[in-house]
C-alpha positions in Angstrom: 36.7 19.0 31.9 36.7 18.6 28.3 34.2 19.3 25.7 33.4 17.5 22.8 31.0 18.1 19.9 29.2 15.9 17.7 28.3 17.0 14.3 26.3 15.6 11.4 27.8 15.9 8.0 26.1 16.7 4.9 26.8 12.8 4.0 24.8 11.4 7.0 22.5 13.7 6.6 21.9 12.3 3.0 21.8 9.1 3.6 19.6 9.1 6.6 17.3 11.3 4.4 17.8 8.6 1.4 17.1 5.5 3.7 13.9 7.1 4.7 12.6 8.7 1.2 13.3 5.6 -0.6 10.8 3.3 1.4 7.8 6.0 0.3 6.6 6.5 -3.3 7.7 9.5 -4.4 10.0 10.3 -7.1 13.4 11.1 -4.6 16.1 11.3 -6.8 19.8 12.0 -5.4 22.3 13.3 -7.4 25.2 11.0 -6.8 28.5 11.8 -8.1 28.0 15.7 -7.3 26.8 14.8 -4.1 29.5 12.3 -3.0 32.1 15.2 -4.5 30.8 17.7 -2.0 30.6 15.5 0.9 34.4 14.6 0.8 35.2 18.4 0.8 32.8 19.0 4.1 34.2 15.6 5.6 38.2 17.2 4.5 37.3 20.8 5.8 36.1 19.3 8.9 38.8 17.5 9.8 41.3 20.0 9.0 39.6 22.2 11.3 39.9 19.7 14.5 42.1 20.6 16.9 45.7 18.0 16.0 46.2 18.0 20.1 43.2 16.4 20.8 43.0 13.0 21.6 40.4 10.4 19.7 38.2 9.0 21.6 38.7 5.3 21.8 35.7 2.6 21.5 33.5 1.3 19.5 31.7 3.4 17.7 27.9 2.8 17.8 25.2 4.5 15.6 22.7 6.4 17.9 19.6 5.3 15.7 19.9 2.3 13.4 18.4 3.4 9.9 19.1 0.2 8.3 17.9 -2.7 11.0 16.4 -5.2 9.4 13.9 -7.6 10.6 14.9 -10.9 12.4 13.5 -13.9 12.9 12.0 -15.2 15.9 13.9 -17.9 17.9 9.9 -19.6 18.6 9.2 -19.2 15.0 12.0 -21.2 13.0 10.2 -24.4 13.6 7.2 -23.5 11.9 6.4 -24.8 8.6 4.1 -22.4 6.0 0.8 -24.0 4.7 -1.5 -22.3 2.7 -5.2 -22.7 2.8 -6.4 -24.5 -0.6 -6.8 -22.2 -3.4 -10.3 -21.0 -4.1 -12.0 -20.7 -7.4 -13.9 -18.1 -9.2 -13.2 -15.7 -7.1 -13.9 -11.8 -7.9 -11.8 -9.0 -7.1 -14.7 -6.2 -6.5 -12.8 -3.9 -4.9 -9.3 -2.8 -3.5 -8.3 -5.6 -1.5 -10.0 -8.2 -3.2 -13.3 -7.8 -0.7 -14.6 -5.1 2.3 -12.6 -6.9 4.7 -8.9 -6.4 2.6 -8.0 -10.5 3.4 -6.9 -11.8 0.1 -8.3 -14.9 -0.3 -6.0 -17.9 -1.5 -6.7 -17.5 -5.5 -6.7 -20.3 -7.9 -3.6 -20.2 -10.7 -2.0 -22.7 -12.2 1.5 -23.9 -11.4 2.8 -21.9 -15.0 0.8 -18.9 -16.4 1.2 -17.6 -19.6 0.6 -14.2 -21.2 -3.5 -14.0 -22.1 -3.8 -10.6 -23.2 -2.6 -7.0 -22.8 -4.8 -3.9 -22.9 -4.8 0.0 -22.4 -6.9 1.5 -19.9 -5.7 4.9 -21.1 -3.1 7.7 -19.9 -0.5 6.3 -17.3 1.7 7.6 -14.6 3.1 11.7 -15.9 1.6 14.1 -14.0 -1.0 11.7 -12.5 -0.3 8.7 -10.2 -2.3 5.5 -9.7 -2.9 5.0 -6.3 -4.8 2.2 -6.3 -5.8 -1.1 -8.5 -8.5 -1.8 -11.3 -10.9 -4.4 -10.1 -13.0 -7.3 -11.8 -16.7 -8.3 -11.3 -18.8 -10.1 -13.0 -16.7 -11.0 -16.3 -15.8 -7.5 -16.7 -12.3 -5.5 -15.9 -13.3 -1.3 -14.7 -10.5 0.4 -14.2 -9.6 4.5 -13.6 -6.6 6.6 -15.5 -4.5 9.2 -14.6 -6.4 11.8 -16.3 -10.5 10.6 -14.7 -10.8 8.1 -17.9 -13.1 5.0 -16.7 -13.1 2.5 -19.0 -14.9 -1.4 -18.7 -12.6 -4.2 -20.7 -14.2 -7.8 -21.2 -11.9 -9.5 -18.7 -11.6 -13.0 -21.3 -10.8 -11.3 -24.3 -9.4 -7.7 -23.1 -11.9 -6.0 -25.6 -12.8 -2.3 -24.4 -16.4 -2.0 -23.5 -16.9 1.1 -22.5 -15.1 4.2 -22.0 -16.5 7.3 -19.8 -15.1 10.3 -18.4 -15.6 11.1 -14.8 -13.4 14.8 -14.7 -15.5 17.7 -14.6 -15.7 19.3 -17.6 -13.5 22.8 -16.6 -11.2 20.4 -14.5 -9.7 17.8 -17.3 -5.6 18.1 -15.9 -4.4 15.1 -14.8 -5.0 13.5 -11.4 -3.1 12.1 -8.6 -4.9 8.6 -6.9 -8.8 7.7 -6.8 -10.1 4.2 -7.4 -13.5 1.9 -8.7 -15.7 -0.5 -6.6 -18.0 -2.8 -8.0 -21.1 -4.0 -6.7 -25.3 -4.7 -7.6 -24.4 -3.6 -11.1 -23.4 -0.3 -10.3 -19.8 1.0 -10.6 -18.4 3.5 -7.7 -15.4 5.9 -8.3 -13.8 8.3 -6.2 -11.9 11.4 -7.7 -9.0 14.0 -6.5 -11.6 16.5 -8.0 -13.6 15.9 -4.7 -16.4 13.4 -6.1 -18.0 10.3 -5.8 -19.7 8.9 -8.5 -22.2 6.1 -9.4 -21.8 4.2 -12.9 -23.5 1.8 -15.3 -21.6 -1.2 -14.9 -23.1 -2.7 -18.2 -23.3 0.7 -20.1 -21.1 3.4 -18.2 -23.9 6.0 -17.8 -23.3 8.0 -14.6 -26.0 7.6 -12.2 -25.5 9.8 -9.8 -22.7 12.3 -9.0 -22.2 14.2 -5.4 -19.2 16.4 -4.1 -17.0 15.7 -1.2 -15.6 18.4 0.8 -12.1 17.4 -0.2 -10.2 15.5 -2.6 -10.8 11.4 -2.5 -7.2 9.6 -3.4 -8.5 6.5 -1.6 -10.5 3.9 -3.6 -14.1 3.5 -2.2 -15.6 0.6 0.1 -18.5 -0.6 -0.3 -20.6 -3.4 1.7 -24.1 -3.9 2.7 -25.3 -1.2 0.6 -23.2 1.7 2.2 -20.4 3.2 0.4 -17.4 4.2 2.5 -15.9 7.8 1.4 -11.9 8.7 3.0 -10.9 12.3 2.0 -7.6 13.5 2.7 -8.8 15.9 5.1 -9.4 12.4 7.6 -13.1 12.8 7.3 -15.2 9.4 6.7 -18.4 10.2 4.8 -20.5 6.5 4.4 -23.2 7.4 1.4 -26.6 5.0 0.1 -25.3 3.5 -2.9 -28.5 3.9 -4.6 -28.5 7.9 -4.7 -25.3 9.1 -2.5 -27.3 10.4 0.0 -24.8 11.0 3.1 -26.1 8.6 5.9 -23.0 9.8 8.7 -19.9 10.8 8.9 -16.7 10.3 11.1 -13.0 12.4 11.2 -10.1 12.1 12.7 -7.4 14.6 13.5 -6.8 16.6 10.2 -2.7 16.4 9.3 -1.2 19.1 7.3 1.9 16.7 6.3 1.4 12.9 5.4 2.4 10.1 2.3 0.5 10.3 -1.0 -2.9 8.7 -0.5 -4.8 7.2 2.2 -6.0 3.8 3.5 -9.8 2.4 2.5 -11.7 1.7 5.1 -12.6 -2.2 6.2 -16.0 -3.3 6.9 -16.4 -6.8 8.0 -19.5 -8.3 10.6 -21.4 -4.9 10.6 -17.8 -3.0 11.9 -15.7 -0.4 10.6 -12.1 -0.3 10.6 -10.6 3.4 9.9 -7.4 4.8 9.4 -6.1 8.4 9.3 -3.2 9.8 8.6 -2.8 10.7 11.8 -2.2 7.2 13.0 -5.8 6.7 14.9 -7.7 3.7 14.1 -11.6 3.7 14.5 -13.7 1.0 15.1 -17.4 2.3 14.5 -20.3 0.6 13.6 -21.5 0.1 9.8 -25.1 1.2 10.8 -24.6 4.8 12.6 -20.9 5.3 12.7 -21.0 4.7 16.8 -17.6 4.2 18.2 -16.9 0.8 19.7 -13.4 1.8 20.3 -10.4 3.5 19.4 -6.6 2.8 19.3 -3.1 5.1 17.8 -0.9 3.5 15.8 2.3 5.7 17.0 5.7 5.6 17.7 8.6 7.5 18.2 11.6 5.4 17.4 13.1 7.3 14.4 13.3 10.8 15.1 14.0 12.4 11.6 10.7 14.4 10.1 10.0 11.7 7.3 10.2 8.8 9.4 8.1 9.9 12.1 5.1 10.3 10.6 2.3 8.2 11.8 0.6 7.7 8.3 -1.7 4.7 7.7 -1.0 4.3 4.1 -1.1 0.2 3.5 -5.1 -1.0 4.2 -6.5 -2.5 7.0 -7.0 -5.5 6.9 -9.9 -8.0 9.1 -9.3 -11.6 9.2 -11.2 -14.0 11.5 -12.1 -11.1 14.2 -8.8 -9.8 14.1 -8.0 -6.3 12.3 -4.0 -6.3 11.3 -2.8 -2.2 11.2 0.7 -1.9 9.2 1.7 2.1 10.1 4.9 3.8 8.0 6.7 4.5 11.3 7.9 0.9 12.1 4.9 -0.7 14.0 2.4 -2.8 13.1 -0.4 -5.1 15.7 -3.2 -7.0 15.9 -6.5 -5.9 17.2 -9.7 -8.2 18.1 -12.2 -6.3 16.2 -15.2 -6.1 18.5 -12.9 -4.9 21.8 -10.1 -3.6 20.4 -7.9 -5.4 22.6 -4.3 -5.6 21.5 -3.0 -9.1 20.8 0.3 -8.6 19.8 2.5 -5.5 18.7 5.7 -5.9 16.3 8.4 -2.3 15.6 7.8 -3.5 11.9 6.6 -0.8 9.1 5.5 -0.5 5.8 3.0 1.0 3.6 2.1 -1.8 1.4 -1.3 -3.6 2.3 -0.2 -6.9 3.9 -1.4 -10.6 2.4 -3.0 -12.1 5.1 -4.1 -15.4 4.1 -4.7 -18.3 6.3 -2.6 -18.7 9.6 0.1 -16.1 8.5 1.2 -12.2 7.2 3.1 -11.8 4.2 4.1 -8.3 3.7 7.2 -5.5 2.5 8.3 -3.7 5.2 9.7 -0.2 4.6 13.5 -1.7 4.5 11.8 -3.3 1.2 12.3 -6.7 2.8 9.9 -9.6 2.6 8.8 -10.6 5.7 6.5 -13.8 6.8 4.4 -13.5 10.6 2.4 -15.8 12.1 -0.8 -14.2 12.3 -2.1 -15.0 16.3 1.1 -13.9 18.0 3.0 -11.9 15.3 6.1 -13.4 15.2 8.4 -13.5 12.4 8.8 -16.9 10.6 10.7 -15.9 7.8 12.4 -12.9 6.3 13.5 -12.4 3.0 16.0 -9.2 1.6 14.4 -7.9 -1.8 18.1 -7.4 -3.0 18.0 -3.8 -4.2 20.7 -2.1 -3.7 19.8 1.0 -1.0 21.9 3.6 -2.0 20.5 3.7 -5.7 16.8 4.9 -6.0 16.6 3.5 -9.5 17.0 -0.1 -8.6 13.2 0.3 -8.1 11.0 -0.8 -5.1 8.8 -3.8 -5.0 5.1 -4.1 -4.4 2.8 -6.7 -2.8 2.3 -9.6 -2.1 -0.1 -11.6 -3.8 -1.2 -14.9 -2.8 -2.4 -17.0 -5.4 -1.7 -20.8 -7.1 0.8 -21.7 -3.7 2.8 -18.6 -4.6 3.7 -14.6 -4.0 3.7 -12.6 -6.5 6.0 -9.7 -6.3 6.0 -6.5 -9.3 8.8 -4.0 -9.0 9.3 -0.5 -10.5 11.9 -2.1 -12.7 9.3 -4.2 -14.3 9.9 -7.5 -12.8 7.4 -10.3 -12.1 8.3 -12.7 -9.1 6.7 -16.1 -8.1 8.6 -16.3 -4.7 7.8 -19.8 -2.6 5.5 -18.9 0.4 7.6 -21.1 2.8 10.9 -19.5 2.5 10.4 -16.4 0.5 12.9 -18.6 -2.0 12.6 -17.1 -5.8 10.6 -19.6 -8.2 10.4 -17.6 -11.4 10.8 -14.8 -12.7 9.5 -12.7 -16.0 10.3 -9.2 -17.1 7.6 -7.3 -18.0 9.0 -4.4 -20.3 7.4 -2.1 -18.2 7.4 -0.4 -14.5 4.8 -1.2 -12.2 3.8 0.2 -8.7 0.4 -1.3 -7.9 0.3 -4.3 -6.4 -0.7 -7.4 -9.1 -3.9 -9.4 -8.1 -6.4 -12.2 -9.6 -10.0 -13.0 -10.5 -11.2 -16.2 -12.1 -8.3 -17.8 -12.5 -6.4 -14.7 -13.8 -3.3 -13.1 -12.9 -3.8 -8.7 -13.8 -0.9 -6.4 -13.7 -1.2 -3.0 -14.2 1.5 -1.2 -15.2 3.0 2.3 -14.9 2.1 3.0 -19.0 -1.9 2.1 -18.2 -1.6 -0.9 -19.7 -3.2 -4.1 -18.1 -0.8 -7.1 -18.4 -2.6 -10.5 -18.0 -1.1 -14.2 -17.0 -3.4 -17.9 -17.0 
């Protein structure tokens, strides 16, 4: 009986390893030429060392995971024409996800925008990372830099109002995530330096300031006067807006290895929707964190260490009693939010927050693919490839969708603006931006906001 061995060379190795690391934010750089060089004198020593009196084996020769699969479209699903809910106007976008329930409405914009205005919100991506978007309320633009820098621009004319610092004052290094929510006049920010803090909204005075028992990447949800707290330690701390008194707290299984940031939570109907890094999901409810129910978001399909973990990174979002959960590891499903009854499952990932507007999903998956689901059974209506070319990192990644003016708006890390048409995925426009971005773009009052990698806010009517 003969034996054979089956080895992995440093080139599959790479690639499987640059397949993976490209669909996560980091900064994964491979050297190539070096690389590539090295790989053909493995693959040449390697095959000078097989035995010549061996015979090949004969077949087809058929990869034992698929790294590159790509979504397809479902057979039940080709029929179905896209149409958008009608655009609403005046509109805020209070906190991440537009509202405490993450479903984007359908914003107003007209058919060709035009550049408004630009502004700087201070220090960009270095050291520090944004993690999450600015937000607008009330006429006014609050957003957080990379090194704790809040700062209140007129969202008509991009004037600053206000700038005020929320980094202790022996801790003033740069910082990695955090994020603003707006609501009753107040202004909420959560810090990597383990805060959460309460803000002026009209003059930036802090009005309250409380410490968390770990860093705070996560933006902050707020609804029904309870602020929502996610630490990367999975602990849930809800808080009283009006002091930051701690009213309960939830955790999930702490996880020593996970993305960069975590998911903020969803509150819709009196429910909250959790997500650690983990992969659980929690339903609880708003009033006394009691669980209704409780699901994991896990899979086991690719087996390399990247790949596999079951990090909740892209929100949750709750739309019309159903709770949509994207995990990295290539699944996704619908949940009814009261039971927590499955409706439907798909082996699709991603860590960008889905657009779930009307009947359907629009969201990247991690093969940085566009994809289109129906929202009550999860099939795939349409799929569309992003283009960039996956053996080069510095082709960029794309981020979004927004839904708004009976488009998608796409940004890229190349600094690329996309209108896209929400019926075919088909590119409408496009506009560079001179700059990288890797937040999401989104809209308020009949404005498109884009901030970029530099801190500065780009603006479109």
């Amino acid at each position: 009986m003969k034996k054979y061995s089956v080895k992995l060379s440093t080139g599959s190795l790479l690639r499987s390893f640059g397949a993976t690391a490209r669909n996560l934010r980091f900064d994964v750089w491979l050297a190539s030429r070096s690389c590539r060089a090295a790989k053909v004198g493995l693959a040449t020593l390697a095959l000078a060392a097989c035995d010549a009196k061996k015979e090949p084996i004969t077949g087809t020769r058929i990869a034992v995971v698929d790294y590159e699969s790509s979504v397809k479209v479902d057979e039940e699903a080709k029929a179905i024409a896209v149409v958008l809910p009608a655009c609403e106007k005046g509109r805020d976008w209070s906190q991440v996800g537009c509202g405490s329930e993450h479903a984007m409405p359908h914003i107003f914009l007209n058919e060709t925008i035009q550049p408004a205005w630009t502004c700087s919100i201070g220090s960009g991506v270095g050291d520090g990372r944004f993690l999450s978007s600015p937000v607008v309320a009330c006429g006014t633009l609050y957003a957080l830099d990379t090194y704790g820098l809040v700062t209140a621009v007129n969202a008509s004319t991009g004037a600053v109002l206000w700038r005020t610092s929320i980094s202790p004052v022996d801790k003033e290094q740069s910082i990695i995530g955090g994020g603003v929510a707006c609501d009753n006049g107040k202004i909420f920010v959560t810090s990597p330096h383990a805060e959460v803090l309460a803000l002026d909204a009209k003059s930036g005075a802090i009005l309250w300031r409380v410490p968390n028992t770990s860093p705070v990447r996560a933006a902050p949800t707020v609804a029904d006067g309870r602020l929502y707290i996610l630490n990367i330690s999975n602990q849930l701390d809800v808080l009283d807006v009006e002091c930051g008194k701690t009213l309960w707290n939830h955790a999930g299984i702490t996880e020593f290895a996970g993305l960069l940031g975590t998911a903020s939570p969803a509150v819709s109907n009196g429910v909250v929707v959790v997500t650690y890094s983990s992969g659980e999901i929690f339903a609880l409810k708003a009033e006394n964190g009691h669980q209704l129910w409780t699901e994991t978001l896990s899979s086991t399909r690719r087996p390399d260490s990247l790949s596999s973990l079951s990090h909740i990174r892209a929100l949750p979002v709750v739309d019309k009693n159903s709770v949509i959960i994207v995990g990295h590891n290539q699944k996704m499903a619908s949940y009814d939010l009261i039971r927590g009854e499955r409706k439907w499952e798909r082996h699709i990932g991603g860590t960008r927050t889905p657009a779930v507007v009307g009947d359907y999903i629009f969201m990247i998956n991690t093969h940085n693919e566009l994809v289109c689901l129906n929202r009550d059974y999860g099939q795939v209506v349409w799929v569309r490839k992003l283009g960039n070319d996956p053996e080069n990192l510095t082709k960029g990644m794309w981020n979004g969708p927004l839904v708004a003016g009976g488009k998608l708006y796409l940004v890229s890390t190349t600094g690329h603006l996309l209108g896209l048409d929400p019926c075919s995925g088909k590119t409408l426009n496009e506009r560079s931006l001179d700059a990288p971005v890797s937040i999401c773009p989104f809209a308020a009052q009949e404005t498109l906001y884009i901030l970029t990698d530099n801190g500065d806010v780009i603006t479109f009517r």
